[in-house]
mmCIF file of the N, C-alpha and C atoms, coordinates in Angstrom:
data_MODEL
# 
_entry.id   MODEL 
# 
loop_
_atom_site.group_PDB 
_atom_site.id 
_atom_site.type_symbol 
_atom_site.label_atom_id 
_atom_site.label_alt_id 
_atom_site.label_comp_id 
_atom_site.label_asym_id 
_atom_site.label_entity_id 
_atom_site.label_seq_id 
_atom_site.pdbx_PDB_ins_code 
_atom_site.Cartn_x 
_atom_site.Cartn_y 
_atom_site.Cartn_z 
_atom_site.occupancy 
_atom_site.B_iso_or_equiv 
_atom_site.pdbx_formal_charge 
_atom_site.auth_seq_id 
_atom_site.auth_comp_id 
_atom_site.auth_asym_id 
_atom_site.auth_atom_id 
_atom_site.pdbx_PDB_model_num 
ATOM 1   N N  . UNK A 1 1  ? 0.838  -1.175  0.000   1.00 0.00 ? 1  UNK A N  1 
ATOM 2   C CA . UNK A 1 1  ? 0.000  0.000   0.000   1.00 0.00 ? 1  UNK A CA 1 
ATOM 3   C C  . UNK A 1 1  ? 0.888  1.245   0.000   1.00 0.00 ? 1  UNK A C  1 
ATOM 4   N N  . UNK A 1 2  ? 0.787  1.874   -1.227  1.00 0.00 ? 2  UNK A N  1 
ATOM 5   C CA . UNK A 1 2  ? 1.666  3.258   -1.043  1.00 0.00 ? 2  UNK A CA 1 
ATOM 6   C C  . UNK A 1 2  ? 1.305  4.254   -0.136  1.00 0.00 ? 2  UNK A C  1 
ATOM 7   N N  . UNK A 1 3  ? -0.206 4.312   -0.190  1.00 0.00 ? 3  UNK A N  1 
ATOM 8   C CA . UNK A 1 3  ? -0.548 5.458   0.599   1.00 0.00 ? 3  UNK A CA 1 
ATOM 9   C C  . UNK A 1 3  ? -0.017 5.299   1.786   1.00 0.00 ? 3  UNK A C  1 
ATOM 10  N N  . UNK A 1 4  ? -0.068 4.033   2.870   1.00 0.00 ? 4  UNK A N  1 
ATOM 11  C CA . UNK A 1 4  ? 0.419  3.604   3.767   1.00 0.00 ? 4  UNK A CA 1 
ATOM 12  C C  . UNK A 1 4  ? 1.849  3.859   3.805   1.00 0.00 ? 4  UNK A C  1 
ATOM 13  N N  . UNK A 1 5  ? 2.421  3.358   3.468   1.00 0.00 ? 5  UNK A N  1 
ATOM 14  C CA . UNK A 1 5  ? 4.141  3.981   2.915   1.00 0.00 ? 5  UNK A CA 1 
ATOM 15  C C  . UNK A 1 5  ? 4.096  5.371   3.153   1.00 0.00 ? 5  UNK A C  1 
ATOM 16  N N  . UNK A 1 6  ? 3.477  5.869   2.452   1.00 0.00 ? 6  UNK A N  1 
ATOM 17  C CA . UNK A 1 6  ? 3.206  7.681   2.590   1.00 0.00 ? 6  UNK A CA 1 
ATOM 18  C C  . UNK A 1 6  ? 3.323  8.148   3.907   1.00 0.00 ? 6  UNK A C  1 
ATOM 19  N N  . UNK A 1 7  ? 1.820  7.282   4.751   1.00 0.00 ? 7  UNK A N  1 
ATOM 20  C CA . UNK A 1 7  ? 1.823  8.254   6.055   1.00 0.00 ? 7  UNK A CA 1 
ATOM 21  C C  . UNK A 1 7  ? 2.889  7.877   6.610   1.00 0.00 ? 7  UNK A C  1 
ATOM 22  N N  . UNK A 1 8  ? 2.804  6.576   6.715   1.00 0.00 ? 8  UNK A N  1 
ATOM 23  C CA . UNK A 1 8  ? 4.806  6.279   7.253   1.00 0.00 ? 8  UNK A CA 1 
ATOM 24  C C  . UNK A 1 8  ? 5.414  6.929   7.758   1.00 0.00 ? 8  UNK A C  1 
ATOM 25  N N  . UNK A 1 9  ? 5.790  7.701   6.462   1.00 0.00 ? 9  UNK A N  1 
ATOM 26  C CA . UNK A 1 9  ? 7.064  8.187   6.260   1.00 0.00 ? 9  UNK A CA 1 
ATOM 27  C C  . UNK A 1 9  ? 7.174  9.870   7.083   1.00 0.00 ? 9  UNK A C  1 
ATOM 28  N N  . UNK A 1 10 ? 5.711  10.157  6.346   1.00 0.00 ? 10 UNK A N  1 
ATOM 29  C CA . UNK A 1 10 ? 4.782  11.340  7.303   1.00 0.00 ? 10 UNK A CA 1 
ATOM 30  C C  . UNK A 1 10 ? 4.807  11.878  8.749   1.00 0.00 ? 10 UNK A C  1 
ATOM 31  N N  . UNK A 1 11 ? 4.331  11.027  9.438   1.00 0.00 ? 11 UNK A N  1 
ATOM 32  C CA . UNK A 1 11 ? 3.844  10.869  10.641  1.00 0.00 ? 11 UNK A CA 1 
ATOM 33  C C  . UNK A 1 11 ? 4.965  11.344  11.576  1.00 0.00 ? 11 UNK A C  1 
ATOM 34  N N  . UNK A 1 12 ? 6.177  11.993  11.010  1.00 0.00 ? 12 UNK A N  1 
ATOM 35  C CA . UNK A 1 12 ? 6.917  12.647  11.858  1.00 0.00 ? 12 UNK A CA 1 
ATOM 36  C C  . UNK A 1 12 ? 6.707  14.032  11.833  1.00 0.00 ? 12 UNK A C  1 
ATOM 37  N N  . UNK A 1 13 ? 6.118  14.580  10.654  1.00 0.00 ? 13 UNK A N  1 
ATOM 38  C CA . UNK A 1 13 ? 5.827  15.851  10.662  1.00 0.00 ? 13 UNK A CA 1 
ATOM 39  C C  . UNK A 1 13 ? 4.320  16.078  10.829  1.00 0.00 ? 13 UNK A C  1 
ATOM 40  N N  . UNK A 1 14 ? 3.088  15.323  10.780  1.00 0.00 ? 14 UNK A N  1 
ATOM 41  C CA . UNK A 1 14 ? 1.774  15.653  10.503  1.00 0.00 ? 14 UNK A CA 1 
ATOM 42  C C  . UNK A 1 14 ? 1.121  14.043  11.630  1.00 0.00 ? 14 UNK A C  1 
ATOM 43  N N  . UNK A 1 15 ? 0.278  14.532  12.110  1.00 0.00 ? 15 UNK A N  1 
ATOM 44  C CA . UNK A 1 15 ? -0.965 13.551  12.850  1.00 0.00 ? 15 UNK A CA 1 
ATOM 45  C C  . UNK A 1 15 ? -1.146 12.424  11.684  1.00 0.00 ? 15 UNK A C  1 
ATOM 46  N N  . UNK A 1 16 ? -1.332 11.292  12.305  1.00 0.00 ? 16 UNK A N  1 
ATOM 47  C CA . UNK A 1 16 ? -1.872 10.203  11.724  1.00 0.00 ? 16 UNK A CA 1 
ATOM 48  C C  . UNK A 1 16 ? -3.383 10.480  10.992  1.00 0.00 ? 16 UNK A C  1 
ATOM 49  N N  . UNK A 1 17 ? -3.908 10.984  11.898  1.00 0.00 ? 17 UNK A N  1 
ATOM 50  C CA . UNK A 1 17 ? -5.252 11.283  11.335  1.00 0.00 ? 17 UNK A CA 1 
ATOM 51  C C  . UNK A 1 17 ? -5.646 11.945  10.210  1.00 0.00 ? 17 UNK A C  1 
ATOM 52  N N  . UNK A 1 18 ? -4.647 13.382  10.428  1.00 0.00 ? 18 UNK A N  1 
ATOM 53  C CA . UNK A 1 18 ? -4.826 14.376  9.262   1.00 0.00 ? 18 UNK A CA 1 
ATOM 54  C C  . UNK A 1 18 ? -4.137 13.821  8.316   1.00 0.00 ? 18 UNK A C  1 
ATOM 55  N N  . UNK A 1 19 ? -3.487 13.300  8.026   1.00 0.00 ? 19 UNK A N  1 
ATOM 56  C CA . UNK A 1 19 ? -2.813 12.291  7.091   1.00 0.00 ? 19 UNK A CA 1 
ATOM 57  C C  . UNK A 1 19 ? -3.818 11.252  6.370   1.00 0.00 ? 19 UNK A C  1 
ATOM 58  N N  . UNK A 1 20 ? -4.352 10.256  6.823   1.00 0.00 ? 20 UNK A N  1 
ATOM 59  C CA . UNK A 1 20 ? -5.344 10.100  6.543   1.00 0.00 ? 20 UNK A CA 1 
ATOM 60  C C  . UNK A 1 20 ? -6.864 11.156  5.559   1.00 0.00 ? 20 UNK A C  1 
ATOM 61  N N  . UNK A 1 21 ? -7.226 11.852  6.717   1.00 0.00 ? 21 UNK A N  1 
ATOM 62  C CA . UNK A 1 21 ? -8.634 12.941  6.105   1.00 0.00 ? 21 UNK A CA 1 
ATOM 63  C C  . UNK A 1 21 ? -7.745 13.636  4.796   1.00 0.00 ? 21 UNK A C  1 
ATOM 64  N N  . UNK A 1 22 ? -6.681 13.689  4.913   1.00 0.00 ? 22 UNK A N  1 
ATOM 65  C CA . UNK A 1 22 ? -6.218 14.425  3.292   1.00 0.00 ? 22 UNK A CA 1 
ATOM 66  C C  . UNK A 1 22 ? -6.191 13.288  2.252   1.00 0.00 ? 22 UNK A C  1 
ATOM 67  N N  . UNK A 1 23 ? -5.763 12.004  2.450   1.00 0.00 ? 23 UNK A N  1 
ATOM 68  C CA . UNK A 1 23 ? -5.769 11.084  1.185   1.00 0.00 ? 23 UNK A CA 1 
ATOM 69  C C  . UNK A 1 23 ? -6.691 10.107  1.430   1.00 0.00 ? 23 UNK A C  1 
ATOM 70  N N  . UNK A 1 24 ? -7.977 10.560  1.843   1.00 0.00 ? 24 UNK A N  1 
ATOM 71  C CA . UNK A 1 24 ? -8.934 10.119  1.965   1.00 0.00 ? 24 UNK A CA 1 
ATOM 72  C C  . UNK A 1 24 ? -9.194 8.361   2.360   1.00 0.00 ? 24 UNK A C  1 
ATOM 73  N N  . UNK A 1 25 ? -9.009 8.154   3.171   1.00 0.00 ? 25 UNK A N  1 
ATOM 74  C CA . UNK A 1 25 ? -8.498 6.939   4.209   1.00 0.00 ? 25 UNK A CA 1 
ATOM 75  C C  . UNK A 1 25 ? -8.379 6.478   5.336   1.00 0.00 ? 25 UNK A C  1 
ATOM 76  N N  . UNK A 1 26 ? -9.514 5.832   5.835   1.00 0.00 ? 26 UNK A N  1 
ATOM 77  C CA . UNK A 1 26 ? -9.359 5.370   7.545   1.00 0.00 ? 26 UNK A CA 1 
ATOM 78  C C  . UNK A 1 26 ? -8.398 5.503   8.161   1.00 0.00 ? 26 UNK A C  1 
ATOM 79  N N  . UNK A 1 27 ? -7.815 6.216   9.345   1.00 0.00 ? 27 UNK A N  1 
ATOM 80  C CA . UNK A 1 27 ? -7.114 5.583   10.209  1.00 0.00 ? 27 UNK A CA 1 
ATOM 81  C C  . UNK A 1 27 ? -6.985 4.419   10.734  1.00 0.00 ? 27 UNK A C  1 
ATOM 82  N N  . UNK A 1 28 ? -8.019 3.290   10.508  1.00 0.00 ? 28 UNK A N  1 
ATOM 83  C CA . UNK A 1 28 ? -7.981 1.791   10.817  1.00 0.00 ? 28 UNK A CA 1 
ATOM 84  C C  . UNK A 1 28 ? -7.081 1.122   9.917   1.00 0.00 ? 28 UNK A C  1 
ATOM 85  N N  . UNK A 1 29 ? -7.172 1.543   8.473   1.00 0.00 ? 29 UNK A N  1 
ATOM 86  C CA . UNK A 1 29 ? -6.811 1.234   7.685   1.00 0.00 ? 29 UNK A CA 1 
ATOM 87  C C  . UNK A 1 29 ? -5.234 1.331   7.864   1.00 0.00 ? 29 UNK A C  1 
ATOM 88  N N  . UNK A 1 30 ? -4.687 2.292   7.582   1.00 0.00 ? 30 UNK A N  1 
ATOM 89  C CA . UNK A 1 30 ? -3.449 2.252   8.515   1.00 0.00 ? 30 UNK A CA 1 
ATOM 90  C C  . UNK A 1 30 ? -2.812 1.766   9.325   1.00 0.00 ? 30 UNK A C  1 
ATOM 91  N N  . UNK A 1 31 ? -3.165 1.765   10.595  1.00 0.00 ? 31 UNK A N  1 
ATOM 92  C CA . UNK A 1 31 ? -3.133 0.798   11.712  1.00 0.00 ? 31 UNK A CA 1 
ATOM 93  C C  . UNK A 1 31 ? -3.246 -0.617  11.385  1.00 0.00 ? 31 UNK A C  1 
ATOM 94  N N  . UNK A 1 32 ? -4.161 -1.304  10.828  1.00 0.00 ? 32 UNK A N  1 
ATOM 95  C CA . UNK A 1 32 ? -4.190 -2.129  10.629  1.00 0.00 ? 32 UNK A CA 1 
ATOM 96  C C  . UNK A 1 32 ? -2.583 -2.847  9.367   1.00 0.00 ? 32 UNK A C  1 
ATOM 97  N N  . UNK A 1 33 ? -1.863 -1.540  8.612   1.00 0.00 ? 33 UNK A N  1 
ATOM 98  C CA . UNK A 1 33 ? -1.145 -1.682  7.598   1.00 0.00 ? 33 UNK A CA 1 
ATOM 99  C C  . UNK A 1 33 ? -0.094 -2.183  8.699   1.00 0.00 ? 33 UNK A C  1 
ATOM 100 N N  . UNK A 1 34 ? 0.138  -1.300  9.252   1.00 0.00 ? 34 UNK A N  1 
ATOM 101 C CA . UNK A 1 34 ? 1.275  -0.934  10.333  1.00 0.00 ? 34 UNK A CA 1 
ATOM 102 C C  . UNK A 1 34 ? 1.181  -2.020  11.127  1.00 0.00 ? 34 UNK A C  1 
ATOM 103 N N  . UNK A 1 35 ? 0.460  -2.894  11.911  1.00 0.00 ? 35 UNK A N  1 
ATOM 104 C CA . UNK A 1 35 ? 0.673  -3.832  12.563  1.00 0.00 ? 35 UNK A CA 1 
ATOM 105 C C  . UNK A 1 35 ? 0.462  -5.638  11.926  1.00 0.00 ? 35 UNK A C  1 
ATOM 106 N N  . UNK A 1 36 ? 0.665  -5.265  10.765  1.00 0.00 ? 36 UNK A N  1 
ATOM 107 C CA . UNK A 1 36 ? 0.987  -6.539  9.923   1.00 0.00 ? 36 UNK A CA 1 
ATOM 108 C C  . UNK A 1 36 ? 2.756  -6.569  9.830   1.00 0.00 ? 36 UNK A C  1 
ATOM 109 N N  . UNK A 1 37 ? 3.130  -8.195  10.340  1.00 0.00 ? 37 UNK A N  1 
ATOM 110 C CA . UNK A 1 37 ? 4.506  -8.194  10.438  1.00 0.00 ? 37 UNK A CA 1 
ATOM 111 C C  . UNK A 1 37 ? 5.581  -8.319  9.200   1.00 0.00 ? 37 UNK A C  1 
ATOM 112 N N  . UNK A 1 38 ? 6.279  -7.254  8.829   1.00 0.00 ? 38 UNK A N  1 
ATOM 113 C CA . UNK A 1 38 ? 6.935  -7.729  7.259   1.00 0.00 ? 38 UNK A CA 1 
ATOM 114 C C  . UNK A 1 38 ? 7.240  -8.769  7.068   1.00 0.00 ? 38 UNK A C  1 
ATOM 115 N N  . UNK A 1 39 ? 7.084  -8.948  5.550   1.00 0.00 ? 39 UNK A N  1 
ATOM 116 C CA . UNK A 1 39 ? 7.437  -10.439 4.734   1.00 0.00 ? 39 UNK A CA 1 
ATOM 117 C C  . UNK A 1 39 ? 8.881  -10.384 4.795   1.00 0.00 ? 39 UNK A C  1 
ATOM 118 N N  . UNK A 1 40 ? 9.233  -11.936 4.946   1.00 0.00 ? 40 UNK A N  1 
ATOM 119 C CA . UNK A 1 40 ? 10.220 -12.257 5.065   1.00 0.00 ? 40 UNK A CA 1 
ATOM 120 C C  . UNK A 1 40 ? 11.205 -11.782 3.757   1.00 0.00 ? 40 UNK A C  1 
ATOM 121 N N  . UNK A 1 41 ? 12.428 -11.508 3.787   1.00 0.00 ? 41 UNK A N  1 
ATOM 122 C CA . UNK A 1 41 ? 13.561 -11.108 2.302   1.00 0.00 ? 41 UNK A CA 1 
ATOM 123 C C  . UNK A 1 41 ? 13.339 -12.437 1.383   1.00 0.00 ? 41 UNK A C  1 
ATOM 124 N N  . UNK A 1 42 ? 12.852 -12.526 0.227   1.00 0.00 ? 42 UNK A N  1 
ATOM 125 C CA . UNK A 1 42 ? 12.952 -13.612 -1.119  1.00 0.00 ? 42 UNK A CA 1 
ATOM 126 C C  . UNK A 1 42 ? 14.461 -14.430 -1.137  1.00 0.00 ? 42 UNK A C  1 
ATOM 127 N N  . UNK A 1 43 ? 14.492 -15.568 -0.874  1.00 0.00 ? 43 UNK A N  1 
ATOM 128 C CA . UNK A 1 43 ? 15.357 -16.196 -0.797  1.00 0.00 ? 43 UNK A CA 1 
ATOM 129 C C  . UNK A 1 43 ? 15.932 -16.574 -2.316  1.00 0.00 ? 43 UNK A C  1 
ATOM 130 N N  . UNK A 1 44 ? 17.232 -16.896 -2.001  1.00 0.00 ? 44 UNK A N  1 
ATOM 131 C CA . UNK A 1 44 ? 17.406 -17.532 -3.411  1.00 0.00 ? 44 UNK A CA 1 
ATOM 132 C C  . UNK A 1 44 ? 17.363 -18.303 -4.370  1.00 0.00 ? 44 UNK A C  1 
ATOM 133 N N  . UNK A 1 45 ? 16.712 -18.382 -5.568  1.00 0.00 ? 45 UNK A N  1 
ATOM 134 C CA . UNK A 1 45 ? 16.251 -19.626 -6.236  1.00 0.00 ? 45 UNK A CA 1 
ATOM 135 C C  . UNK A 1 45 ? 17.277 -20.583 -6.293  1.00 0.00 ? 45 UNK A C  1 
ATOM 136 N N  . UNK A 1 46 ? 16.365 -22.252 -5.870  1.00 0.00 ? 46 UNK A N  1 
ATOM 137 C CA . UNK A 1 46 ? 17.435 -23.471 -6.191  1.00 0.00 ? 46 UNK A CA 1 
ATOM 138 C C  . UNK A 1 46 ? 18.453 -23.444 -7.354  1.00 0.00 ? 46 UNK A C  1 
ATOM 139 N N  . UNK A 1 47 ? 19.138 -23.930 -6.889  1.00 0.00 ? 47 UNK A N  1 
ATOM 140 C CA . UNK A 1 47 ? 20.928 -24.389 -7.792  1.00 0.00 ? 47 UNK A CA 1 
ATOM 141 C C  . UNK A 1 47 ? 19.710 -25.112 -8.997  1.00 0.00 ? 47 UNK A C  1 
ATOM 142 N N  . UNK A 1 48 ? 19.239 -25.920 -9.019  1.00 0.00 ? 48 UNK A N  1 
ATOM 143 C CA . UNK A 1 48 ? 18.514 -26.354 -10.736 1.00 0.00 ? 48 UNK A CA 1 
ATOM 144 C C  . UNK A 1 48 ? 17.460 -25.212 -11.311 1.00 0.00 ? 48 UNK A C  1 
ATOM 145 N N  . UNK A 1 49 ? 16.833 -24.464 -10.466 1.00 0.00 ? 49 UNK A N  1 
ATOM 146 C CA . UNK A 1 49 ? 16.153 -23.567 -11.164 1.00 0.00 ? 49 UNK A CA 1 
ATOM 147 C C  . UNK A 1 49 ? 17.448 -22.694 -12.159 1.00 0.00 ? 49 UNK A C  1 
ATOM 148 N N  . UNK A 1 50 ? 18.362 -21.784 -11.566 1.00 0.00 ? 50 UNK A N  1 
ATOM 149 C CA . UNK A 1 50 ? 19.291 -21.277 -11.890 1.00 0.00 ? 50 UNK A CA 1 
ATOM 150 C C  . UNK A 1 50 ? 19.721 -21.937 -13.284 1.00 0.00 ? 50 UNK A C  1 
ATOM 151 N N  . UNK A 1 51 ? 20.170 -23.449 -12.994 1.00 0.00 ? 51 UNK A N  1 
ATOM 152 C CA . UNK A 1 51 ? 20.354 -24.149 -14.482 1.00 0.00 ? 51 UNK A CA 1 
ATOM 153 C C  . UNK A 1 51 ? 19.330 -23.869 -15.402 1.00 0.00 ? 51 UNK A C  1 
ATOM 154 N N  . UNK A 1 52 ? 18.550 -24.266 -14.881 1.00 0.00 ? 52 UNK A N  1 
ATOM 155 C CA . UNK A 1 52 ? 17.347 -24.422 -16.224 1.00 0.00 ? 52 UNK A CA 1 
ATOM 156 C C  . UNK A 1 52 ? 17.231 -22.973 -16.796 1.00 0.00 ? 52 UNK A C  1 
ATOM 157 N N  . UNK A 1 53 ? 17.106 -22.355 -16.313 1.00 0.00 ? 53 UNK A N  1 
ATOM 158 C CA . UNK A 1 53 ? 17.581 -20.752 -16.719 1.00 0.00 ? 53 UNK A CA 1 
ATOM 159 C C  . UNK A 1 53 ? 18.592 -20.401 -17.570 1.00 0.00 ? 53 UNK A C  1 
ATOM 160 N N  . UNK A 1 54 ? 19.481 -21.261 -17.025 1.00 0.00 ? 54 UNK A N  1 
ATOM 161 C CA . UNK A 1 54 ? 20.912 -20.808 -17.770 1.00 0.00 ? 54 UNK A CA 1 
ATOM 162 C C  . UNK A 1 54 ? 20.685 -21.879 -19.344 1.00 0.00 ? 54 UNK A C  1 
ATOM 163 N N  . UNK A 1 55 ? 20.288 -22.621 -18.760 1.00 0.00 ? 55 UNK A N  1 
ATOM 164 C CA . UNK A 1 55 ? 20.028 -23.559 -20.330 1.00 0.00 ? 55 UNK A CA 1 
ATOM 165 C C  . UNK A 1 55 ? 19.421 -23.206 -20.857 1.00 0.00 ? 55 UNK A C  1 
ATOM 166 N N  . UNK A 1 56 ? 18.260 -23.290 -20.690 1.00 0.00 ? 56 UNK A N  1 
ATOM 167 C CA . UNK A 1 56 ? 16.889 -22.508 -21.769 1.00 0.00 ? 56 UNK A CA 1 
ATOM 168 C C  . UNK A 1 56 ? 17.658 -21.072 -22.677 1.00 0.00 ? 56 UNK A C  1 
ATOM 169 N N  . UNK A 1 57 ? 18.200 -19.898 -21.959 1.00 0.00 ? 57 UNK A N  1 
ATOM 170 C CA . UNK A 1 57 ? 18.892 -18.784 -22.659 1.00 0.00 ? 57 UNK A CA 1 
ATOM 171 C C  . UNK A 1 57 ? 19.910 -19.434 -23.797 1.00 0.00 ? 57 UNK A C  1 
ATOM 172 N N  . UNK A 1 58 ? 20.458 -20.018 -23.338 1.00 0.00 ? 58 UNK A N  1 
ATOM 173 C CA . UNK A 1 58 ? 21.795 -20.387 -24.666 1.00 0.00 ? 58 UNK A CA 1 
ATOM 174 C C  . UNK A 1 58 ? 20.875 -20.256 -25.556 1.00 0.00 ? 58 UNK A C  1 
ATOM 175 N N  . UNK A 1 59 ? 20.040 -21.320 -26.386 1.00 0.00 ? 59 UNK A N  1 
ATOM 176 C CA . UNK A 1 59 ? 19.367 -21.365 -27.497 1.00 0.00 ? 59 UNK A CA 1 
ATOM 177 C C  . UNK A 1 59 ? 18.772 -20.321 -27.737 1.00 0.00 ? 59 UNK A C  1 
ATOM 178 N N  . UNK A 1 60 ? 18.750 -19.058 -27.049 1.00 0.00 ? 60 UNK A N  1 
ATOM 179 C CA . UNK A 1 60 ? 18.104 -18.305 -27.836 1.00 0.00 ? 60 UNK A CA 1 
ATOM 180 C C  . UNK A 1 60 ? 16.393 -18.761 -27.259 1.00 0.00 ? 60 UNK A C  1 
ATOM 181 N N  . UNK A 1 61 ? 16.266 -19.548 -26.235 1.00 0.00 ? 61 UNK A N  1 
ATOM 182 C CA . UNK A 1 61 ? 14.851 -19.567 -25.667 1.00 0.00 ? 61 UNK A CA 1 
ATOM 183 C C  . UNK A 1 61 ? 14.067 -20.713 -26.655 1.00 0.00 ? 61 UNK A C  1 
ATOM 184 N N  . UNK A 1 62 ? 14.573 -21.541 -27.469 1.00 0.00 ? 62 UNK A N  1 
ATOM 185 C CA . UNK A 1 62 ? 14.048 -22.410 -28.902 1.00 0.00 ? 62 UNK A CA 1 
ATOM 186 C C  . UNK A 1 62 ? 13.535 -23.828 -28.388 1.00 0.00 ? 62 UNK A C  1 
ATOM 187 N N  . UNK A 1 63 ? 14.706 -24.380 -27.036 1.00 0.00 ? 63 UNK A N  1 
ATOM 188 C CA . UNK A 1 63 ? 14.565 -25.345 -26.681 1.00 0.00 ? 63 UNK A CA 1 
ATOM 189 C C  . UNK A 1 63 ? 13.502 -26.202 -26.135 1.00 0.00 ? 63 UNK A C  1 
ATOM 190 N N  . UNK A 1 64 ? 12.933 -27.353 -26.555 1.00 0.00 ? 64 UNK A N  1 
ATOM 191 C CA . UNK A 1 64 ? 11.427 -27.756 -26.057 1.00 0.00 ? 64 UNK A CA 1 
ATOM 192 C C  . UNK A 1 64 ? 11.738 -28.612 -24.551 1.00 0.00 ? 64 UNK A C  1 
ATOM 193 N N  . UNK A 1 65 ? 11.093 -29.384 -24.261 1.00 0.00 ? 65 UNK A N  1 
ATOM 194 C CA . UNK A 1 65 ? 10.944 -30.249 -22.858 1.00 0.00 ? 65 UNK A CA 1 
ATOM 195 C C  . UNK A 1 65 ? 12.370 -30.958 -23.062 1.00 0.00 ? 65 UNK A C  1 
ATOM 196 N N  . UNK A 1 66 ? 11.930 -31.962 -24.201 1.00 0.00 ? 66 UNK A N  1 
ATOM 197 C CA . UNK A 1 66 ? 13.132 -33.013 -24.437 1.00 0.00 ? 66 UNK A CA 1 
ATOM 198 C C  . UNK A 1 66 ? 14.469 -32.661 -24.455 1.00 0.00 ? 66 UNK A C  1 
ATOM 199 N N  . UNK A 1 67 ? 14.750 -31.515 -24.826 1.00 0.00 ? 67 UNK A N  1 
ATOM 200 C CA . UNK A 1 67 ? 15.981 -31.071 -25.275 1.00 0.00 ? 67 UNK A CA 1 
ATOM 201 C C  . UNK A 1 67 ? 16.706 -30.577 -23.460 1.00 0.00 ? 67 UNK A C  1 
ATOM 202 N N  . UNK A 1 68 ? 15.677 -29.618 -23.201 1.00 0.00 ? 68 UNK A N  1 
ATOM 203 C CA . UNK A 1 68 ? 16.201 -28.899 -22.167 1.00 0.00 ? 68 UNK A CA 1 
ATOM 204 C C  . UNK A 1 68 ? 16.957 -29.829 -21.346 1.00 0.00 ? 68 UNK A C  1 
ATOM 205 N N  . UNK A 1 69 ? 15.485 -31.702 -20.734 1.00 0.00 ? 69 UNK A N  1 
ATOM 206 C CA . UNK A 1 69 ? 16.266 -32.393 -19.503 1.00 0.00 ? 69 UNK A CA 1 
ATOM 207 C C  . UNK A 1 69 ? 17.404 -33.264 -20.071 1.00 0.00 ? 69 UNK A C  1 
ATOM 208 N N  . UNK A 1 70 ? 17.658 -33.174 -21.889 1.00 0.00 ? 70 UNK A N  1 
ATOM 209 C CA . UNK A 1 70 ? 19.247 -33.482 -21.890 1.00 0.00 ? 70 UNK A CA 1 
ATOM 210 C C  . UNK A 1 70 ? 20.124 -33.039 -21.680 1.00 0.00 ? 70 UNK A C  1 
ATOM 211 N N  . UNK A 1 71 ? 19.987 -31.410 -22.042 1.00 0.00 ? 71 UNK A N  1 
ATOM 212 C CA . UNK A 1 71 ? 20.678 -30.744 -21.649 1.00 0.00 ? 71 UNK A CA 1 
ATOM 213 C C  . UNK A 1 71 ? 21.651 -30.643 -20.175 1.00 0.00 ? 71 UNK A C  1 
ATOM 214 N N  . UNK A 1 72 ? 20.587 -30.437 -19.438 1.00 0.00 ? 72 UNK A N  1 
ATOM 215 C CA . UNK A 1 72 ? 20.275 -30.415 -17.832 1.00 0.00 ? 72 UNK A CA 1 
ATOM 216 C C  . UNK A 1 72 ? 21.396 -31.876 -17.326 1.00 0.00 ? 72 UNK A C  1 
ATOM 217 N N  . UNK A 1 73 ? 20.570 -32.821 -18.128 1.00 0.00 ? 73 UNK A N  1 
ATOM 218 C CA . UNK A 1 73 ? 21.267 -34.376 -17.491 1.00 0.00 ? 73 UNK A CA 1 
ATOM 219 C C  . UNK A 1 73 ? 22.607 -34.620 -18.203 1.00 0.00 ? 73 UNK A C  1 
ATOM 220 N N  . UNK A 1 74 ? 23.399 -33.524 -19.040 1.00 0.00 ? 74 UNK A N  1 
ATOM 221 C CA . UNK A 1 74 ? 24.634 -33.303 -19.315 1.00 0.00 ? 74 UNK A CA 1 
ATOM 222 C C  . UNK A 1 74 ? 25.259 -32.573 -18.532 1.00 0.00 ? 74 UNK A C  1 
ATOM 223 N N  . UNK A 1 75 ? 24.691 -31.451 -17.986 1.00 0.00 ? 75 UNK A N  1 
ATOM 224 C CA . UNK A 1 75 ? 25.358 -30.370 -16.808 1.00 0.00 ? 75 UNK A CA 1 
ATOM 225 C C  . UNK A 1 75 ? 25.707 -31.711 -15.257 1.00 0.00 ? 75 UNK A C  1 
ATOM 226 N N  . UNK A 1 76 ? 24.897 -32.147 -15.065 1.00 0.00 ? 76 UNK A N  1 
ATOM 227 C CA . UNK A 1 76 ? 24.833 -32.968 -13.848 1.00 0.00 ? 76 UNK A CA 1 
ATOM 228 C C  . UNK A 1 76 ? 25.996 -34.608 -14.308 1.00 0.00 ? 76 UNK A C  1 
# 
């Protein structure tokens, strides 16, 4: 939620509230933004996703099913 982001960032210079009544938006709404616990950081995709990635690009993206898990079962 950007607006949320907004008052955020806000709320050191201006009331929660009036922050809100200007971008037309509950204060619940807010509150409720604010006490949801952040998502965890995106971990990194598996060592075979990465391959299959890296394989599929060589060709130019051409490669069908069959080709790719030979490919794949040549890397390994």
């Amino acid at each position: 939620m950007r607006r949320c982001r907004f008052i955020q960032t806000q709320t050191v210079h201006y009331p929660v509230r009036l922050l809100c009544r200007v971008l037309a938006g509950p204060p619940s709404r807010y509150y409720a933004w604010a006490a949801r616990p952040t998502p965890a950081p995106a971990a990194d995709p598996p060592a075979w996703e990465t391959a299959l990635v890296q394989v599929f690009t060589q060709p130019q993206r051409r490669y069908g099913t069959r080709r790719l898990i030979a490919s794949l079962e040549r890397l390994v």
